[in-house]
C-alpha positions as CSV (number, residue, x, y, z in Angstrom):
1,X,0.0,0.0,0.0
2,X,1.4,3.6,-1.0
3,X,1.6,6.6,1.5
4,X,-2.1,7.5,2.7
5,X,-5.1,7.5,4.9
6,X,-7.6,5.2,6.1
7,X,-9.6,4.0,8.5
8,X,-9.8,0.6,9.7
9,X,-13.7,0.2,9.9
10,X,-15.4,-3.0,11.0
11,X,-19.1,-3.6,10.6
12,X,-21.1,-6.8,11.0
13,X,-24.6,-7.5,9.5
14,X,-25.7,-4.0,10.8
15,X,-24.8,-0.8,11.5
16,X,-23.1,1.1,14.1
17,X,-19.9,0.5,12.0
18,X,-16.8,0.0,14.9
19,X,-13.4,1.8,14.1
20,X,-10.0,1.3,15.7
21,X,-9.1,4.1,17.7
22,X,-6.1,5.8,19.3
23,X,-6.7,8.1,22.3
24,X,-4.5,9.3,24.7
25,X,-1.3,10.5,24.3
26,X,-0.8,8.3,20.9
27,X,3.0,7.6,22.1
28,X,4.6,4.4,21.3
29,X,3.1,1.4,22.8
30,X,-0.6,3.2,23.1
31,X,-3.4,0.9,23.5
32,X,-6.1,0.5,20.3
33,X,-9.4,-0.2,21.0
34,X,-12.6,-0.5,18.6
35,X,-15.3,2.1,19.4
36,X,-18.2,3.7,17.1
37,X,-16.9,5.1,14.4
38,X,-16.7,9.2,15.0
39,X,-14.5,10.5,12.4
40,X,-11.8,11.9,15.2
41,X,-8.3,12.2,14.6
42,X,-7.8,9.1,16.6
43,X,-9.2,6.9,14.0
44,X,-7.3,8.3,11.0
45,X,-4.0,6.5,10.0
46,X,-1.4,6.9,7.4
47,X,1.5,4.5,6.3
48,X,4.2,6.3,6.4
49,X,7.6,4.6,5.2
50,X,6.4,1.1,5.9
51,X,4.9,2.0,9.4
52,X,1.4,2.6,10.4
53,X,0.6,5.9,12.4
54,X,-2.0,7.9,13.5
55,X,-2.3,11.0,11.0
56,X,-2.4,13.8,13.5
57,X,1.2,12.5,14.8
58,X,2.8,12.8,11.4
């Protein structure tokens, strides 16, 4: 995959669609977790050289 972002959405028969989500400090070694999708920064990602990492951090 190039350089560029997405969101890793997960939905199952129905609707609310679940995203994975960054909060916190979004440091090294933060902890993901699925919650409704919201369109926060937290839940946007970019690969950037090889290595996944939440857009607002780039």
């Amino acid at each position: 995959m190039r350089d560029g972002q997405f969101v890793l959405k997960i939905s199952i028969n129905n609707p609310p669609a679940y995203c994975t989500d960054v909060a916190g400090t979004r440091a090294n070694d933060d902890n993901a977790q699925s919650m409704r999708c919201s369109d926060t920064p937290g839940q946007k990602f970019v690969i950037q050289g090889g290595v996944i990492k939440v857009e607002d951090t780039v």
